[in-house]
N, C-alpha and C positions, 0 to 999 in steps of 0.2 A: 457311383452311389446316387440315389434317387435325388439329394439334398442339394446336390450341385449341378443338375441338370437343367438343360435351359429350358424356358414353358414359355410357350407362347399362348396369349389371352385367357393366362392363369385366373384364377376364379376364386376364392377363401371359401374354405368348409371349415374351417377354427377360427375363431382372432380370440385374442386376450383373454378377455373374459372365460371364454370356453375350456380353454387351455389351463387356465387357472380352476375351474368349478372339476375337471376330471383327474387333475394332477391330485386336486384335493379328497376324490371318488378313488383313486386308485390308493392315495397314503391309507385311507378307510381302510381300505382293502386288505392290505398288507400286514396294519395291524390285527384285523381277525383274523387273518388265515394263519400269521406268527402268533396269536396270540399275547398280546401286548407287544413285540416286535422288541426282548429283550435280549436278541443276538442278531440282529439285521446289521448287514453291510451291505449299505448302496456301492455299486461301481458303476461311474456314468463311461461309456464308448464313446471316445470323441467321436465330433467334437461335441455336437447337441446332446449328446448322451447325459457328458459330465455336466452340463447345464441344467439339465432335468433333475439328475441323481441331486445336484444343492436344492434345486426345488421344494425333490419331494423329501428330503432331510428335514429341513424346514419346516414342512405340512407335518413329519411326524414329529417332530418335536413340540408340536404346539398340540398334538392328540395325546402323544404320550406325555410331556412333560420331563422329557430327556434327551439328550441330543443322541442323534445319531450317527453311527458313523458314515464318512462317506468319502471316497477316490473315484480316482480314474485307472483305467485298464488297455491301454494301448496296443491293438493287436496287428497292425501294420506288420511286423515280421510273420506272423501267422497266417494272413490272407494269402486263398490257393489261386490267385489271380493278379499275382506281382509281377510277372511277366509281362501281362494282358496290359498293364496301366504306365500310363508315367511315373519315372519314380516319386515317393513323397515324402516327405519332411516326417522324423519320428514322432509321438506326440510323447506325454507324458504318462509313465504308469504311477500313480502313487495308491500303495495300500496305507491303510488306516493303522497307528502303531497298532494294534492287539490283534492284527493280522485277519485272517480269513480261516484258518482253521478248526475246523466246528461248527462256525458260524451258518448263519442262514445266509447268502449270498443274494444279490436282488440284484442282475446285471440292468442296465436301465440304457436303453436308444430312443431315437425318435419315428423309425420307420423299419419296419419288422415286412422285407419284401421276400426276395429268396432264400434268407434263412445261412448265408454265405459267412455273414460276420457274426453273427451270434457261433457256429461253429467256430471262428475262427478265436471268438471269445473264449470259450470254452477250452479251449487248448490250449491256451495265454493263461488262464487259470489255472487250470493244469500245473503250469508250469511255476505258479507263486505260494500253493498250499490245497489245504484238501479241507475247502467247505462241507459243513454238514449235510447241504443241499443247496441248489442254484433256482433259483427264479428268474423270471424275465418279466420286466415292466416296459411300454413300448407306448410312444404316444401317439402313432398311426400304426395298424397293420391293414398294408393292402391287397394282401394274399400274393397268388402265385408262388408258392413254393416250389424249390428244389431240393431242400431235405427236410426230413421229419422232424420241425421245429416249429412249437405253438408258443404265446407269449400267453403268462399268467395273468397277467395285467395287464388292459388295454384303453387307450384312452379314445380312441375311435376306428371302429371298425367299417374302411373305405374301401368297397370292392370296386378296382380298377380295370380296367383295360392294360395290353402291354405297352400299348401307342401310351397312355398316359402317367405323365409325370405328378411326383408330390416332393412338394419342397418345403421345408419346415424353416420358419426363421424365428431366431429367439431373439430376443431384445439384447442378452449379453452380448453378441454376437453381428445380429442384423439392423438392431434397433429398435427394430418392434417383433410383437409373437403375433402369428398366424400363421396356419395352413393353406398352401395354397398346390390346386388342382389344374395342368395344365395338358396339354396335348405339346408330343414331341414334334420336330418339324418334318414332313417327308422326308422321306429319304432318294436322292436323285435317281 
C-alpha cells in the first residue's frame, strides 16, 4: 500500500492546514449531496482511513449540528492479494450501534490508487448489512486504476507516475499531517 512505501527526496503537496481546509470542503459536500447528512455512516479503512472518518465526523457535526456516526471496517480478510504480502495483524471492524442498514454509507481512505481495497471494502460490507448506498471519500486519489472505481469525494487530485510514491501521515498516527510525493528507488 502506497502509505508504507519508502520515498526517497519526498516533497509535501498537503501539510496541515491543507488537509484540514478539504476535509472541511469534502464534509460540505456530503452534506449537500445527503442533503443534511441525516443517515450518513462514516467507516474509516485502516489505518488513515479511520483517522479521517473521526475527522470528517467532526466537520459534520459542527455543519449539521449532530453527531455523526462513525467506525472502522477492516477488510484484511477480504484483500485478493494475501498471498502476495506478509501476513498482517487484523485491524478492528466496529460498526456504529444503529448499524448500516438503509443508511447512506460514506467509506473514507487516504489514497484511492488501484481501486484494490475499496473492492475489498465493499465485500467486507457486504458481509456486515445492506447500506442504502455506498460512497467513497478519499484524501488523495492518484489514478491508475485497475477496476472501475471513482471516489465521490476527493480531497486532492494527484496524477502520478508508477515510479512514484504517496505517503499520507496523520498526526494520530505519524505526528504530523502532510502529503508527501516521492519517487521509488530503482529497481536492480
Amino acid at each position: 500500500m502506497d502509505a508504507t512505501q519508502h520515498t526517497d527526496a519526498a516533497r509535501p503537496v498537503l501539510e496541515g492546514p491543507d488537509i484540514a481546509r478539504v476535509l472541511t470542503r469534502i464534509a460540505h459536500e456530503i452534506v449537500e449531496r445527503a442533503k443534511g447528512a441525516d443517515d450518513v455512516v462514516l467507516l474509516g479503512i485502516p489505518t488513515r482511513g479511520v483517522f479521517l472518518a473521526r475527522r470528517l465526523a467532526d466537520k459534520l457535526a459542527d455543519i449539521t449540528g449532530r453527531k455523526i456516526p462513525v467506525g472502522s471496517l477492516d477488510i484484511t480478510m477480504y484483500r485478493d492479494d494475501l498471498r502476495l504480502r506478509p501476513a498482517r495483524a487484523l485491524a478492528r471492524t466496529e460498526i456504529p450501534g444503529d448499524g448500516i442498514d438503509g443508511r447512506l454509507v460514506v467509506l473514507v481512505d487516504d489514497v484511492l490508487f488501484s481501486g484494490r481495497t475499496i473492492r475489498a471494502a465493499l465485500d467486507a460490507l457486504g458481509d456486515i448489512g445492506r447500506p442504502r448506498a455506498v460512497q467513497l471519500a478519499v484524501l488523495v486519489d492518484r489514478g491508475h486504476r485497475e477496476l472501475p472505481i471513482r471516489a465521490d469525494y476527493v480531497g486532492k487530485n494527484l496524477p502520478t507516475s508508477l515510479r512514484e510514491t504517496v505517503k499520507v501521515q496523520l498526526a494520530e498516527e505519524d505526528g504530523r499531517d502532510t502529503v508527501l510525493l516521492g519517487t521509488q528507488p530503482a529497481s536492480a
